[in-house]
C-alpha positions in Angstrom: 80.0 64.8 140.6 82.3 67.6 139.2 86.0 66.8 139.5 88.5 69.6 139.9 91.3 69.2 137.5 95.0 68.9 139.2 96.3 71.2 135.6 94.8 73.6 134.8 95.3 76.0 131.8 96.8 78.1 129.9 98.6 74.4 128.2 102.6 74.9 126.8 104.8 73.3 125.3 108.1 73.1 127.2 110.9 73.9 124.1 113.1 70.7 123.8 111.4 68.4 125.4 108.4 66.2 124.5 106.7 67.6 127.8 103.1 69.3 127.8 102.6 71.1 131.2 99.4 73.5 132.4 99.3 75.0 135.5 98.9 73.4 139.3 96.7 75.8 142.4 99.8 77.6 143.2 100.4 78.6 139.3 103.8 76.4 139.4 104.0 74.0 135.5 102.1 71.4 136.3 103.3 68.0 133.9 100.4 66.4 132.2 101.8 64.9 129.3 104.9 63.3 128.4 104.9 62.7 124.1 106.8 59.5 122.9 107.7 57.8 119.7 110.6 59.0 118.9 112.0 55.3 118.1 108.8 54.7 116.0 109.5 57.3 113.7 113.3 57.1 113.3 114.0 53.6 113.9 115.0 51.0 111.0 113.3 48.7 112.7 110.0 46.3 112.3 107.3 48.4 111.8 109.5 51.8 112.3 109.1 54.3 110.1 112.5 55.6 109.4 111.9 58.7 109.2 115.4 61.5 108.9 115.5 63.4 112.2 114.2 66.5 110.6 110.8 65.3 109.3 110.5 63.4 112.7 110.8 66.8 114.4 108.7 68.2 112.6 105.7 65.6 112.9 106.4 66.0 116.9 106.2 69.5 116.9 102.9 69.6 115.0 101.5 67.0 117.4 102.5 69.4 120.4 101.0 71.9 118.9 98.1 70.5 118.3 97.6 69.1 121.7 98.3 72.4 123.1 95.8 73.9 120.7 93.2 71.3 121.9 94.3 71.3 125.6 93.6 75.8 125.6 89.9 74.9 123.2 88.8 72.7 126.1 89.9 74.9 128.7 88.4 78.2 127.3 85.4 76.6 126.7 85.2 75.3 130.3 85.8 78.8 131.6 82.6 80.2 129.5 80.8 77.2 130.8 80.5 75.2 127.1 80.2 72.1 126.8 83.6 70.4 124.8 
């Protein structure tokens, strides 16, 4: 059984948010994922990391990025009919 995706690519980043969208069937942003941890890596306590807001940021952003990255590999390869 194939399954058609509700997202669909290209994947973004929406700037100043935590929020990872693609595209629905009528090419609106379609919300697929919402990144948290924000308390884990800034907070003082148990187990936080208590990291300054800048390096926190930073980590976040990479993480986007790489999702993103991942999300548009997967969907590419779907296109061209590869298995990912």
């Amino acid at each position: 059984m194939t399954v058609k995706p509700f997202c669909d690519g290209p994947f973004k980043s929406i700037k100043r948010t935590c929020w990872i969208v693609g595209k629905d069937k009528n090419g609106d942003d379609c919300h697929i994922l919402d990144q948290r941890g924000w308390g884990y890596l800034t907070g003082k306590g148990h187990a936080a990391l208590g990291l300054d807001t800048e390096t926190a940021y930073k980590l976040q952003k990479d993480m986007q990025e790489w999702v993103v990255d991942a999300l548009n590999a997967a969907w590419e390869a779907s296109k061209s009919g590869d298995k990912v």
